[in-house]
C-alpha positions as CSV (number, residue, x, y, z in Angstrom):
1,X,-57.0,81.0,-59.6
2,X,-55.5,78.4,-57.1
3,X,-57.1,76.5,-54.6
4,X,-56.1,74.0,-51.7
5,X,-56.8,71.3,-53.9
6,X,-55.0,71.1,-57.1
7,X,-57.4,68.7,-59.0
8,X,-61.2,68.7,-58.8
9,X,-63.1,65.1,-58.9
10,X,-65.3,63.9,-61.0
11,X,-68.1,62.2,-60.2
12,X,-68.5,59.3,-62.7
13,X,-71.9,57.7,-63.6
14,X,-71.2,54.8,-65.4
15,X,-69.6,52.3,-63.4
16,X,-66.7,50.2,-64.0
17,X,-66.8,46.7,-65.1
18,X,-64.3,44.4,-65.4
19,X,-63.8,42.8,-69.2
20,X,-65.1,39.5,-69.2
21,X,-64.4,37.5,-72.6
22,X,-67.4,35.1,-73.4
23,X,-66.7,31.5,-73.1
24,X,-65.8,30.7,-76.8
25,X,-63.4,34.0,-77.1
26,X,-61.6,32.4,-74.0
27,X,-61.7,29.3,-75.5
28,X,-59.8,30.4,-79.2
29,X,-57.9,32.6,-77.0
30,X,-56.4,29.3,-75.0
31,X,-56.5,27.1,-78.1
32,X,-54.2,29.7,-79.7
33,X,-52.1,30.0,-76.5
34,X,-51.9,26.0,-76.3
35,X,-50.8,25.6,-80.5
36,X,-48.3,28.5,-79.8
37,X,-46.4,27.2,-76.8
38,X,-47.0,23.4,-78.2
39,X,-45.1,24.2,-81.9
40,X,-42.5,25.8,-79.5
41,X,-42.7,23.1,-77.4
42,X,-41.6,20.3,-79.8
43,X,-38.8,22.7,-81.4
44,X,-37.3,22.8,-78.0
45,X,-34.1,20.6,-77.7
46,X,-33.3,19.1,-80.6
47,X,-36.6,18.6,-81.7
48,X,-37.3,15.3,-80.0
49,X,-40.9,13.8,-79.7
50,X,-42.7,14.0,-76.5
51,X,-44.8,11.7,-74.9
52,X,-48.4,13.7,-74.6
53,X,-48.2,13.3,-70.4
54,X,-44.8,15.3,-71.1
55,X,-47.1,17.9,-73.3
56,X,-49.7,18.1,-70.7
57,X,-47.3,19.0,-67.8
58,X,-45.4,21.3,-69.4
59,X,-48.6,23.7,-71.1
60,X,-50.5,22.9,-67.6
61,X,-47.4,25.6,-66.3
62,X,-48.8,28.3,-68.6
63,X,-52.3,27.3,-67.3
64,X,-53.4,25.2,-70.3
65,X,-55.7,23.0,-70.1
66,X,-55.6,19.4,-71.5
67,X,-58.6,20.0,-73.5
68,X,-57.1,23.0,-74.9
69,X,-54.3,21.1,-75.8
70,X,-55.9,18.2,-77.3
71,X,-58.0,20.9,-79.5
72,X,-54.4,22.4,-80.5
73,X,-52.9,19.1,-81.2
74,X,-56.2,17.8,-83.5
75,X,-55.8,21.4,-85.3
76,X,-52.0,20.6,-85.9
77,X,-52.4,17.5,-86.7
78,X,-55.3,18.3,-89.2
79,X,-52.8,20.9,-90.8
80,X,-50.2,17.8,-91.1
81,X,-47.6,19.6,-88.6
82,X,-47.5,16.9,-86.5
83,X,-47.9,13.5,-85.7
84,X,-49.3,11.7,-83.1
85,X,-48.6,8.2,-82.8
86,X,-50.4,5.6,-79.8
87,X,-48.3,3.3,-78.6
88,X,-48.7,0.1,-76.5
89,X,-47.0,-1.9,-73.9
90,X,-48.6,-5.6,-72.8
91,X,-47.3,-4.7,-69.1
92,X,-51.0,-4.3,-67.1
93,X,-49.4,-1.8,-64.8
94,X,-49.3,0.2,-67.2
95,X,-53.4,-0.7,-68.0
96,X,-54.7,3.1,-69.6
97,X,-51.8,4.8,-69.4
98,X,-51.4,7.6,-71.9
99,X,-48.6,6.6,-74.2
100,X,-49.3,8.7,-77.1
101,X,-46.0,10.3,-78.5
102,X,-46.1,13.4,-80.7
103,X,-42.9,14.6,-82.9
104,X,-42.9,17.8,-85.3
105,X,-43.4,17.0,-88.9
106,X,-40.3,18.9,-89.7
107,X,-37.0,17.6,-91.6
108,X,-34.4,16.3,-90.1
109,X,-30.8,17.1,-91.9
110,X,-32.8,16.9,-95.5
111,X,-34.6,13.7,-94.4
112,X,-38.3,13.8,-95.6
113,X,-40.3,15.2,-92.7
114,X,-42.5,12.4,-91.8
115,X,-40.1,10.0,-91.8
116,X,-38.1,12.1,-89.6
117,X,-41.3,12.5,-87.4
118,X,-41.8,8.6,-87.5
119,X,-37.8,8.2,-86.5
120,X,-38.1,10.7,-83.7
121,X,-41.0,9.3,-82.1
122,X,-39.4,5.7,-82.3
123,X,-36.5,7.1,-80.8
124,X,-38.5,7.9,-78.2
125,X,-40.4,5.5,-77.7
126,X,-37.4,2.9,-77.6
127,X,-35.2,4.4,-75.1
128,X,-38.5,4.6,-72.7
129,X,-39.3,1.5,-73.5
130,X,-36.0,-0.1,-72.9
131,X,-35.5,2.0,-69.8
132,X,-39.0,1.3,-68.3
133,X,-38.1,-2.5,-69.0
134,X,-34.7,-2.6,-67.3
135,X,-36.1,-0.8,-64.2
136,X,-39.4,-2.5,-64.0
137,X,-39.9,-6.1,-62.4
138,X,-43.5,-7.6,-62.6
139,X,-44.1,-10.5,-60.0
């Protein structure tokens, strides 16, 4: 039994619909997303701190969010596996400018791992801060 056409269709009732995750599934799913490629983040290159405009950039390249990655870092930082730390700097140009840092709480070469967090985020912050300063002329 042969025919001209080889496969016979099938008419289909049900219709196709796309998946669609509700908001709070897309939300845990990006939260997840932003804690993975954050931890992975910081371990990345010697695992120096990162100024949080830094974080932002880079996660905003695998479309994530800076609410996702604020949820991320409060969940890391809850758990103690990082550390955020504010910092400040009397120039008014630089008047609410995000200068938040964030370093792994990992250890450094048997150092205890929040004071090698502490050290890598000074680090940090010092060689920005002394660049910034040598570059910058208010007046």
């Amino acid at each position: 039994m042969t025919s001209a056409q080889p496969f016979h269709r099938v008419r289909r009732s049900i219709e196709y619909h796309e998946f669609t995750m509700t908001r709070a599934a897309t939300e845990i799913t990006n939260v997840r997303a932003a804690l993975e490629r954050l931890a992975e983040l910081l371990r990345r290159q010697n695992k120096k701190a990162r100024f949080m405009t830094e974080v932002y950039a880079a996660l905003e390249r695998f479309k994530i969010n800076a609410e996702d990655t604020d949820l991320a870092l409060a969940e890391l930082e809850g758990q103690g596996a990082v550390m955020v730390r504010d910092n400040f700097c009397a120039d008014p140009h630089l008047a609410g400018a995000d200068l938040r840092i964030v370093a792994l709480v990992e250890s450094r070469a048997g150092e205890d791992p929040q004071m090698s967090a502490i050290r890598a985020i000074d680090e940090t912050w010092n060689k920005w801060l002394s660049e910034y300063l040598a570059n910058h002329r208010c007046g």
